[in-house]
N, C-alpha and C positions, 0 to 999 in steps of 0.2 A: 504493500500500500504506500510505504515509503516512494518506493521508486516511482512508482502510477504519479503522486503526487508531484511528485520533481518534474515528470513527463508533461504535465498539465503547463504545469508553472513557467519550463523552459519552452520544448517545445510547440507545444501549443499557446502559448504566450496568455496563458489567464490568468485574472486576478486571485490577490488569496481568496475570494467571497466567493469568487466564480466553481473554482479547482473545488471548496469546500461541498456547495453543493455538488456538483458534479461526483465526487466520493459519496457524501451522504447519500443520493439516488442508487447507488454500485451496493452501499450497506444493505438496503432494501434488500435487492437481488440474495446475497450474503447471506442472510436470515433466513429466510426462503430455502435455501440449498440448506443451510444445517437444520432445520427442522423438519426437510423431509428428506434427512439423510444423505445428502448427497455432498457433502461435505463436513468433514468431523474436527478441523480446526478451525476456528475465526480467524477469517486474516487481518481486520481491524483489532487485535489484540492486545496490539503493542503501540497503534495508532491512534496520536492524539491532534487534535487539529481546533484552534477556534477560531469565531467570525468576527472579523473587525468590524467595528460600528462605523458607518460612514455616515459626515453629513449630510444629508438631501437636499439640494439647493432650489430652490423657487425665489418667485419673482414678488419685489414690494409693492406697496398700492401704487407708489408713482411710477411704477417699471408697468404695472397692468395697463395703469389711467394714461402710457405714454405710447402705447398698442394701441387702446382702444381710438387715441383722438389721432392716430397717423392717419395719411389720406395717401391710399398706393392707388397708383395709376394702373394696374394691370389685374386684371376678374380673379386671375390666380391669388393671389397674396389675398386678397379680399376675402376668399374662400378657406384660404387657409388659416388667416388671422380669425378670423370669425370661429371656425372650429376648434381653434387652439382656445377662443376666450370662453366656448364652453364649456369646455372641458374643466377650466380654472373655475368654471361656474359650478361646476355636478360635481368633479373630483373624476367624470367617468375615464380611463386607461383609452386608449386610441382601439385595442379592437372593440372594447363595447359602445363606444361612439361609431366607428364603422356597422354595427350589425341595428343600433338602435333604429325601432319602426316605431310609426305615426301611432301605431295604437299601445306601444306603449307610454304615449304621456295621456294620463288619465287625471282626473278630478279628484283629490284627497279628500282625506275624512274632516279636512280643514275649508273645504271649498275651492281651495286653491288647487294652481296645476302641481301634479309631482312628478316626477316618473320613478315610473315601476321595470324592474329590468332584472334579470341576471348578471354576471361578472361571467366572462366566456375562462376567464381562468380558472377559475375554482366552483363555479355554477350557485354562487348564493346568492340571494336575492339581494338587489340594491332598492332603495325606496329613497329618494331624496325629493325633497320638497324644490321647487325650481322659483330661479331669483328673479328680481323683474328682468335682468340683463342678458339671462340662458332664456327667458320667454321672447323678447325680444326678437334673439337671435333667428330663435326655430319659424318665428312668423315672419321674417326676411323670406325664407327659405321654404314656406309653403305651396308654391304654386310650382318650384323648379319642377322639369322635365323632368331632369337627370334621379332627381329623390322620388319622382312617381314610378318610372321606370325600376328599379331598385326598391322601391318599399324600404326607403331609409329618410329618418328627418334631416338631413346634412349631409348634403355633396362631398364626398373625400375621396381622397386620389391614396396612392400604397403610402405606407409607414415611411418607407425612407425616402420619396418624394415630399412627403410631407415634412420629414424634418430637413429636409437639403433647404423648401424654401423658407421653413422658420430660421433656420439660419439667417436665410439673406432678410429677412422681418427684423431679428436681431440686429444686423446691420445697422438696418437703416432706421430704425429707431433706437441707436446708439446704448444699445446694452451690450455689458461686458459678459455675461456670464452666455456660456454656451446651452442655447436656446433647443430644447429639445421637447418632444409633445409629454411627456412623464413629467415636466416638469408643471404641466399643468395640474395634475393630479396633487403634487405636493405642494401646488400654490392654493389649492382648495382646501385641502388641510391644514393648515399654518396661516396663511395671510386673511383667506375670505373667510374660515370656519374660527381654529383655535386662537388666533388673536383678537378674535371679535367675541370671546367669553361662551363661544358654544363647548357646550361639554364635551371632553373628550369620548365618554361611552356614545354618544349620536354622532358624532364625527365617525367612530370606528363603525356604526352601524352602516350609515350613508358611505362607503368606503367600500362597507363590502369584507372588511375582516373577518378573519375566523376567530383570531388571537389579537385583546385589547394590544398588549406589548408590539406587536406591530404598529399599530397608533402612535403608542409611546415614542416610538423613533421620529415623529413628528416635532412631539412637545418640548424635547429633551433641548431644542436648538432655537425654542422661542426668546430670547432674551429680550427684547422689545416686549413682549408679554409679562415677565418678572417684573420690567421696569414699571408698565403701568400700573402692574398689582401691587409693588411695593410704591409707588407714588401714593395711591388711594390709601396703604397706610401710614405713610409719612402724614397724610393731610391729618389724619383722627390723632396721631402724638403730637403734631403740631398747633391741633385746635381746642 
């Protein structure tokens, strides 16, 4: 396993988080062979390996509000920025925004729209309440051809087209950090959800987690959130 792991790491050039999972999946297999006998030593034995925490980077209200008020001259960008800002809206991953259909945005038990969806990754159910700026968006995009055809709310092109032109989006609305569609995900967790005081547990809900502590990796990099929380008690020792 030693070796496997070296093998990852050099030649196939993966990260430690990468190489890890990549093993853990192999463990599965492992388990499997010694409990129906087809292997009588564990070769992860001697094998220790752990996951580095990394931080997830997303975008600030003035990095969204500097998206949303750009003006591109060409239908692409427009399509692509627009799907990218819903995404920052729902929290939804680029393939459940590709599969999402018109009936799932439905009428909550709030009156409001929400949608109701699965996560193509893991299959649990997402339910997130929609903001006036993801309503917005989808009623741009009601009458397209291209989304009747498809039976999709949102025009989208493949994954790495999509991030090639969020890049040049990136560009041209002058952000530094490398603009990728995941990172919408993690600017609806942190920027639009847990710095505006919604609870972690309906954040991990609306997300689609299995496991709160996957959330947590979120909260863990809120510092802008610490500040406000400890402002509001500096005012009560102050007053």
């Amino acid at each position: 396993m030693t070796s496997y792991d070296f093998y990852l790491r050099s030649v196939r050039k993966c990260s430690n988080n990468t190489a890890i999972k990549y093993l853990k999946n192999f463990k599965k297999i492992i388990l499997i062979c010694l409990a129906s006998g087809w292997l009588t030593v564990d070769l992860f034995v001697n094998y220790k390996a752990k996951i580095k925490v990394v931080d997830r980077e997303f975008l600030t209200e003035e990095e969204i509000q500097r998206i949303m008020d750009k003006q591109f001259h060409t239908e692409r960008l427009v399509q692509i920025r627009d799907v990218f800002l819903f995404s920052c809206f729902t929290g939804l991953a680029y393939a459940d925004v590709h599969k999402l259909k018109p009936s799932e945005i439905v009428t909550g038990p709030d009156g409001e729209q929400w949608l109701y969806t699965k996560r193509q990754k893991t299959d649990v159910p997402t339910k997130v309440p929609l903001l006036p700026s993801a309503v917005s968006i989808i009623q741009r995009y009601k009458d397209s051809p291209i989304c009747a055809i498809h039976d999709r709310v949102l025009p989208i092109c493949t994954n790495q087209k999509t991030n090639a032109f969020l890049k040049e989006i990136g560009d041209l609305c002058g952000i530094e950090k490398h603009l990728t569609f995941h990172i919408a995900r993690h600017t609806f967790a942190t920027t639009v959800t847990l710095a505006n005081g919604v609870p972690i547990e309906s954040v991990s809900k609306m997300l689609g987690h299995t496991n709160i502590k996957t959330t947590q990796h979120y909260a863990k990099i809120l510092d802008l959130k610490v500040g406000k929380d400890m402002a509001l008690l500096r005012t009560k020792f102050t007053g």
